[in-house]
C-alpha positions as CSV (number, residue, x, y, z in Angstrom):
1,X,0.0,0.0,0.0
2,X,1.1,3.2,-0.7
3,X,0.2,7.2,-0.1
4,X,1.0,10.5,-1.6
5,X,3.7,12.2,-0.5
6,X,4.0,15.1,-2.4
7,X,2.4,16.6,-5.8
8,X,3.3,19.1,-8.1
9,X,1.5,22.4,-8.2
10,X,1.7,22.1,-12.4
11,X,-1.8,19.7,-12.5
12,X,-2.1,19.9,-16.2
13,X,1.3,21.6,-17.7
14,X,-0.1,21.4,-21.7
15,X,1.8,20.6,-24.9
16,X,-0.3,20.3,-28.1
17,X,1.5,18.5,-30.7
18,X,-0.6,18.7,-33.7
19,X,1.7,19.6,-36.4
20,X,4.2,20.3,-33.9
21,X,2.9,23.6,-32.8
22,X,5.0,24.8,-29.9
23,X,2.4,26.4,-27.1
24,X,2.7,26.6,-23.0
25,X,0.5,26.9,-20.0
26,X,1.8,26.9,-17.0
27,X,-0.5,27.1,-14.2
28,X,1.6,26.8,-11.0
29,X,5.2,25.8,-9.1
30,X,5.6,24.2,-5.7
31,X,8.5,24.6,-3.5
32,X,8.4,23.0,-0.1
33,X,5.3,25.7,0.9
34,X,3.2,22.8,2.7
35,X,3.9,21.7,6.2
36,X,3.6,17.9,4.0
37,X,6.1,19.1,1.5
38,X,8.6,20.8,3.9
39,X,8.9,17.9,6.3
40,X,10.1,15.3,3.8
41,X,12.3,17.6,1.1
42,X,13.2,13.7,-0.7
43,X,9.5,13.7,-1.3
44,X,9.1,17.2,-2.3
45,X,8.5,17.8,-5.9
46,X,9.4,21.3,-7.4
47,X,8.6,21.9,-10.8
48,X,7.4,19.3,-13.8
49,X,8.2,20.5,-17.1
50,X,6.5,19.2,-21.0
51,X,8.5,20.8,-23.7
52,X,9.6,20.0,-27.9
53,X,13.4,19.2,-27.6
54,X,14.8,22.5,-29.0
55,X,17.5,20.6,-30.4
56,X,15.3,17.6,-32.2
57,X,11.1,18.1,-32.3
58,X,10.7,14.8,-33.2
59,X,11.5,14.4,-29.3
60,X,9.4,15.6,-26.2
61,X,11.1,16.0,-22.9
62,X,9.3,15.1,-19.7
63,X,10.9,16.2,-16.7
64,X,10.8,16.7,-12.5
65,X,12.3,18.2,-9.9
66,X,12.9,17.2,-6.4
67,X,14.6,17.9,-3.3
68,X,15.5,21.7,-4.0
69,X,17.6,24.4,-2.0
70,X,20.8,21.7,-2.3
71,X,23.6,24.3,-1.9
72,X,26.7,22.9,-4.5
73,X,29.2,22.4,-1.7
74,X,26.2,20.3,0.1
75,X,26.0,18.2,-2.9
76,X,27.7,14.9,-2.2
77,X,25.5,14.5,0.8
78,X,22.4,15.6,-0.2
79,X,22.5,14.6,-3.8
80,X,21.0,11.0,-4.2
81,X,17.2,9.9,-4.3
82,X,15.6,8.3,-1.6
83,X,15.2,4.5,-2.2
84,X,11.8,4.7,-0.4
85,X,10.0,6.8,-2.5
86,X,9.1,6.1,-5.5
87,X,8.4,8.6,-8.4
88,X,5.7,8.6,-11.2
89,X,4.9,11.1,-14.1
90,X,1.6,11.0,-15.0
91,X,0.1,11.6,-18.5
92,X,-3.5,12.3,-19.3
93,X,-3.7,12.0,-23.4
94,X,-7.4,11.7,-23.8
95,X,-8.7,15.6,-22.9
96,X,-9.4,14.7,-19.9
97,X,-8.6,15.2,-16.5
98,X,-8.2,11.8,-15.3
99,X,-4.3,10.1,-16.3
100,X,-4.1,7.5,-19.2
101,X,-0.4,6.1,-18.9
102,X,2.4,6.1,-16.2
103,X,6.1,6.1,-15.8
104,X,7.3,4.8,-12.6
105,X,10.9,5.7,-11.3
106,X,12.8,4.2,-8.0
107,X,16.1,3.8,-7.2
108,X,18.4,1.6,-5.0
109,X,20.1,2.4,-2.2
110,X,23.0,5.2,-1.7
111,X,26.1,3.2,-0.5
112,X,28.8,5.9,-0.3
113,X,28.7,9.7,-0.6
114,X,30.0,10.9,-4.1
115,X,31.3,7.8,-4.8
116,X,28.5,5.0,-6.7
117,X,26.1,6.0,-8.9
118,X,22.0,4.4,-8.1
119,X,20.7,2.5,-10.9
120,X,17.4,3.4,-11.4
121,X,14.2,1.2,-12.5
122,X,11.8,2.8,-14.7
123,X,8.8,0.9,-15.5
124,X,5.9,2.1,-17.7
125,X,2.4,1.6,-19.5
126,X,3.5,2.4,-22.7
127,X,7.5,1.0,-23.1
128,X,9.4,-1.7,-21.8
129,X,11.1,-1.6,-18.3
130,X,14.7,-0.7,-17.9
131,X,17.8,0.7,-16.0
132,X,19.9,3.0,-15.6
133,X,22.3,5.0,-13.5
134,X,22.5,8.6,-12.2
135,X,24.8,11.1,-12.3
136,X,27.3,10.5,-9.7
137,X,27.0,13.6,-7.0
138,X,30.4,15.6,-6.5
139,X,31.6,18.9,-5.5
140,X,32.5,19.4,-9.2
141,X,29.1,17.3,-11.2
142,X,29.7,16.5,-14.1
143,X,26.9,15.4,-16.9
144,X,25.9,12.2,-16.7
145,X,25.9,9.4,-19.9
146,X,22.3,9.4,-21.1
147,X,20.3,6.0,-20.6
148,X,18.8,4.6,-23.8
149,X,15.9,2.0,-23.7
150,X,16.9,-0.2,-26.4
151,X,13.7,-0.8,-27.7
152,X,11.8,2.3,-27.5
153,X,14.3,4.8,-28.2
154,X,13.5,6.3,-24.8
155,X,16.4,8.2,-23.0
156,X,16.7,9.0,-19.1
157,X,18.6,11.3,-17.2
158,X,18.8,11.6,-13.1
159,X,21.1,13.5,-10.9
160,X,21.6,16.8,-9.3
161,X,21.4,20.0,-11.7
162,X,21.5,23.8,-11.4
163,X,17.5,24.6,-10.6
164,X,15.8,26.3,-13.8
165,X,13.4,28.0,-12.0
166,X,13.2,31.6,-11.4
167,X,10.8,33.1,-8.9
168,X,11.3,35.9,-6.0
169,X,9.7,34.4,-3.3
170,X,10.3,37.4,-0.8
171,X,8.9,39.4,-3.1
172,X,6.3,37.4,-3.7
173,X,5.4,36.7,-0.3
174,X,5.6,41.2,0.6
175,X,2.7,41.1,-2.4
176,X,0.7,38.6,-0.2
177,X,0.7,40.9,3.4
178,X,-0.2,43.8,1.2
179,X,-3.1,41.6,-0.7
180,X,-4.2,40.7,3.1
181,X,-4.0,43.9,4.4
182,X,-6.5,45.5,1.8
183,X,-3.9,47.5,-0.1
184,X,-2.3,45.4,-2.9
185,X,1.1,46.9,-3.7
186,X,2.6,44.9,-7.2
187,X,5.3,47.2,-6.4
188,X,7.1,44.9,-4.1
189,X,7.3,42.6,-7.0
190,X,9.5,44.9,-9.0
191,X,12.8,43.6,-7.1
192,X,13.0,41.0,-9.2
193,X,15.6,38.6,-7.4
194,X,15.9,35.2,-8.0
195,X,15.4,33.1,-4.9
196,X,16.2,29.9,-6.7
197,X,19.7,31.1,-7.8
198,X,23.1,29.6,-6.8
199,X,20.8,26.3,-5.7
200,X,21.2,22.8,-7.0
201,X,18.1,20.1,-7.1
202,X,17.5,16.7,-8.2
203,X,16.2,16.1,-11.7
204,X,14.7,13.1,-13.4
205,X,14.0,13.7,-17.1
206,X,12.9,11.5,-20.2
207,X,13.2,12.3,-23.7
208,X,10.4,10.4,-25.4
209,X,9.7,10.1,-29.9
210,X,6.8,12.1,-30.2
211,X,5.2,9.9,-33.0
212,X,5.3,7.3,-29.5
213,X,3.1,9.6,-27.6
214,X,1.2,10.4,-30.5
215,X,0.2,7.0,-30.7
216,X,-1.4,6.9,-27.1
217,X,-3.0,10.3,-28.0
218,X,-7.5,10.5,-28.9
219,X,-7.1,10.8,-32.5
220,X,-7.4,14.4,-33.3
221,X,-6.8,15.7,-30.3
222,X,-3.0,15.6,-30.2
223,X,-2.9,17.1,-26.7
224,X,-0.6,15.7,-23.9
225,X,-0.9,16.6,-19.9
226,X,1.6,15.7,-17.4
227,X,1.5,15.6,-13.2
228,X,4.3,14.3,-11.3
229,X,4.0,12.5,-7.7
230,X,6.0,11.0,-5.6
231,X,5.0,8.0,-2.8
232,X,6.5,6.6,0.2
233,X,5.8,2.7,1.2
234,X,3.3,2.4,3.9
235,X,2.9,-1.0,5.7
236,X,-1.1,-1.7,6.2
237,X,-2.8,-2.8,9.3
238,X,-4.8,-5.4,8.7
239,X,-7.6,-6.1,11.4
240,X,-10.1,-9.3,11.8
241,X,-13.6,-9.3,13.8
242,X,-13.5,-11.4,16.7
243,X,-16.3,-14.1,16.2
C-alpha cells in the first residue's frame, strides 16, 4: 500500500503536438510551501516541465524536480534519491482530467557519498522496463551518460542540476501581506531577485519520440498533460472481527 507524498503544483502543464505547434500553460510551481512538503524535502517535488526538444522536435522531454535548495558544496551529501520513494509522471492524453499512462521511477540504495552511482528502474504503460544509473554527486558534477531504452528509443537522465526556476519568493510573499492587508502593492514585485539562484536540485528527465506519444494520443486531439507525484511505502494494518 502506498500514499501521496507530495504533488506538483503544475496539475495539467499542456503541450499540443498537432503539427508540432509549440504552445505553454503553466498554471503553477511548488517549492516545499506545505507543512507535508517541507517535512520530507526527498518527497518534495518542485517543478514538472513538458516541452519539444529544441535541439530535435521529433522528441518531447518530460521532466521533475525534487529535493531543491541543495547548496553545491552540500552536494555529495544531499544529492542522491531516496530509495523509499518512488516517483511517477503522469500523462492524461485523452482531454481529460483523469491520467491514461504512467512512468514509474525508483532507485536503489545510496552506498557511499559521491562515490557510486544508483541505478534506477523505470517501468511504464506504454514501453518496456529498464535501468539506468544517475549522475554521480560531486563537489564538481559532471553530466551524466544518457540512458537509452533499447527498444523504444527512450532516454533518461537523473542527478543533481542547477535549478531552472526563477521566482522571487520574498517578493512574492511582501505582495501577499499587502493583498491581506486591503492595499495590494505589485510594487514589491519589482525587485526581481531570483530566490532559486546559486541552488542545486534533483532532476529526473525522459526524452520520449513524439510519434510514440502520438500513438497513445484520442485521434485528433493531439494534446498531452503531465502531473508528477511522488510516494513513500506504507505497511497496512490489517484487522479481523472477533467471532
Amino acid at each position: 500500500m502506498e500514499r501521496s507524498c507530495s504533488r506538483t503544483a503544475i496539475r495539467a502543464l499542456v503541450l499540443a503536438l498537432a503539427l508540432l505547434a509549440p504552445t505553454s500553460r503553466v498554471m503553477a510551481a511548488d517549492h516545499g510551501d506545505a507543512p507535508l512538503q517541507a517535512n520530507d524535502r526527498q518527497g518534495d517535488v518542485g517543478d514538472t516541465y513538458l516541452f519539444l526538444d529544441p535541439n530535435d522536435n521529433t522528441r518531447v522531454v518530460i521532466a521533475m524536480t525534487t529535493q531543491g535548495f541543495i547548496t553545491p558544496g552540500e552536494a555529495v551529501n544531499f544529492g542522491f534519491f531516496d530509495q523509499r520513494v518512488r516517483y511517477r509522471f503522469e500523462l492524461e492524453t485523452t482531454g481529460d482530467p483523469k491520467p491514461d499512462h504512467f512512468i514509474h521511477v525508483a532507485f536503489t540504495d545510496k552506498a557511499l557519498s559521491g562515490a557510486n552511482a544508483q541505478v534506477a528502474t523505470i517501468t511504464s504503460t506504454f514501453f518496456e522496463p529498464f535501468t539506468g544509473p544517475s549522475t554521480v554527486a560531486t563537489l564538481t558534477p559532471t553530466p551524466g551518460a544518457r540512458t537509452i531504452t533499447p527498444s523504444a528509443g527512450v532516454f533518461f537522465f537523473a542527478g543533481i542540476v542547477d535549478d531552472p526556476f526563477f521566482f522571487d519568493i520574498p517578493g512574492f510573499a511582501r505582495f501577499v501581506t499587502s493583498v491581506n492587508g486591503g492595499v495590494p502593492n505589485p510594487g514589491v514585485l519589482s525587485r526581481g531577485r531570483d530566490t532559486f539562484a546559486g541552488y542545486n536540485t534533483l532532476a529526473i528527465a525522459l526524452s520520449i519520440p513524439v510519434a510514440q506519444l502520438q500513438a497513445l494520443m484520442t485521434p485528433g486531439l493531439n494534446v498531452l498533460g503531465v502531473n508528477s507525484v511522488t510516494f513513500r511505502p506504507t505497511n497496512a494494518k490489517i484487522t479481523t472481527k472477533k467471532p
